[in-house]
C-alpha positions in Angstrom: -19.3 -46.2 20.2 -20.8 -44.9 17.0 -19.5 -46.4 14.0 -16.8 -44.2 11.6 -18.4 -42.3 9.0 -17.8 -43.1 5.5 -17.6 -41.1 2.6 -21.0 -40.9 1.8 -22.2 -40.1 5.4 -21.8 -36.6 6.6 -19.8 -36.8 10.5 -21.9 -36.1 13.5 -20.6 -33.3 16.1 -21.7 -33.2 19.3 -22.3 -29.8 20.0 -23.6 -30.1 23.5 -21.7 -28.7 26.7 -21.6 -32.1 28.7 -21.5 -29.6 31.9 -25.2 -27.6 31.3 -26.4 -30.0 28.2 -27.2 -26.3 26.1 -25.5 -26.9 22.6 -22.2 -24.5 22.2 -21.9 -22.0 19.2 -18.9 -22.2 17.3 -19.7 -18.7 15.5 -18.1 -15.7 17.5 -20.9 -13.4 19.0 -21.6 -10.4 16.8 -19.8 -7.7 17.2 -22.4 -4.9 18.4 -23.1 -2.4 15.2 -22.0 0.9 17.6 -18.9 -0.7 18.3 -18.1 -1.0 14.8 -19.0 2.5 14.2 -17.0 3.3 17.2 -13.7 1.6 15.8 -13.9 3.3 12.0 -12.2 6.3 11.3 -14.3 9.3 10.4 -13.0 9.0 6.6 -14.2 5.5 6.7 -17.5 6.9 8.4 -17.5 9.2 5.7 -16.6 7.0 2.6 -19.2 4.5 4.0 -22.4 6.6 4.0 -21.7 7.9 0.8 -21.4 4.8 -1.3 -24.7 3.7 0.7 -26.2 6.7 -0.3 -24.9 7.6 -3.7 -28.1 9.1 -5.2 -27.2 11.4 -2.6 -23.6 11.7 -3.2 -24.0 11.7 -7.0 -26.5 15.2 -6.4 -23.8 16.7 -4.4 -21.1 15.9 -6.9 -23.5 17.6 -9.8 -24.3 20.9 -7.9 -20.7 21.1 -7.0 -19.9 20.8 -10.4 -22.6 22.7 -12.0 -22.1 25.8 -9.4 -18.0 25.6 -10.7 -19.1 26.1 -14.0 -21.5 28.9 -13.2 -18.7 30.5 -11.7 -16.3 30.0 -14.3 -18.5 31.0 -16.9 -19.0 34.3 -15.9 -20.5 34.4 -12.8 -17.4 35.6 -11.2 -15.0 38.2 -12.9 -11.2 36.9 -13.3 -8.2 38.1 -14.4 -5.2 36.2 -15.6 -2.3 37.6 -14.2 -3.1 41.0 -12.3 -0.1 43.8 -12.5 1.8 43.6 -9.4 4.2 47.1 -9.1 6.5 46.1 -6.9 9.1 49.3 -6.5 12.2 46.7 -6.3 15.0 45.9 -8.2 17.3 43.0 -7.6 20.6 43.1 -9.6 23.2 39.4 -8.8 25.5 37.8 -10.6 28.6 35.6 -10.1 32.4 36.9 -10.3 34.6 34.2 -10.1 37.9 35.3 -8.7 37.3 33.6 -4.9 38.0 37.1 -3.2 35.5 39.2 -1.5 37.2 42.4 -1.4 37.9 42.1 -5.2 34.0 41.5 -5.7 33.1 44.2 -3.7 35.8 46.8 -5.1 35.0 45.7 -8.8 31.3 44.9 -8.7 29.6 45.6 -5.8 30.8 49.4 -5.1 30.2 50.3 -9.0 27.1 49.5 -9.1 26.0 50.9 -6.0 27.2 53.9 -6.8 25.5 54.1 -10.2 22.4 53.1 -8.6 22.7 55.2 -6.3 22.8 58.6 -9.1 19.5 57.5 -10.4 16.8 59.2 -9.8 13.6 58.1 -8.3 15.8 55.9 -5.8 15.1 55.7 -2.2 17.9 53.0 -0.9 20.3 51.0 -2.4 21.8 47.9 -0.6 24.3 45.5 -1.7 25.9 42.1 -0.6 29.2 40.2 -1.7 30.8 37.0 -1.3 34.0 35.5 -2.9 32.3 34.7 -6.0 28.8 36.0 -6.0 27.4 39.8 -5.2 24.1 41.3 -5.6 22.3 44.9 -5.5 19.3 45.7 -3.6 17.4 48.7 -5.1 14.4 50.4 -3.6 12.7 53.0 -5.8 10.0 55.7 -4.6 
């Protein structure tokens, strides 16, 4: 028997399979490099080649950014807010007497009616509840 090591002496494994006498790896085997790219996601895929090529990445980054302001600059034509004409109005509003035939009698049928007389008006529809109403008009 081989005498205990002390703390100077480093301790002495045996790292041979008594069976077949070939010594026995404690490191797992490594993991085959397609199997690893199998496992990753494709944004990992993704995120992964492009911080091991960022010359590459950086280049994209500057052209994207560099065509953006091209196209900001003037190489496009913009407006800020284009005129929409849209030929409808919407008329609501609240009447707080928690009765619909009220609402419609002295809101809803008024103002239909006065919508109605207007000229330029193709349809006029209208909707009430106990408390609330409102006035569809269409214009030509």
């Amino acid at each position: 028997m081989p005498p205990a090591p002390t703390d100077t002496d480093t301790a002495i494994v045996d790292t041979t399979d008594t069976d077949t006498a070939e010594p026995i790896d404690a490191r797992p085997a490594p993991r085959d490099h397609d199997d690893h790219l199998r496992s990753m996601s494709p944004i990992t895929k993704l995120a992964t080649a492009a911080a091991s090529h960022w010359k590459v990445t950086l280049a994209l980054w500057g052209v994207v950014i560099a065509v953006g302001l091209l196209a900001y600059g003037g190489g496009l034509r913009r407006e800020g807010f284009p005129p929409v004409n849209l030929p409808i109005v919407v008329v609501d509003g609240t009447y707080f007497v928690d009765d619909l035939a009220r609402v419609d009698q002295d809101v809803t049928i008024p103002l239909t009616e006065a919508y109605a007389d207007t000229d330029g008006v193709v349809d006029v529809r209208s909707f009430a509840l106990e408390n609330t109403f409102a006035v569809v008009v269409e214009f030509d």
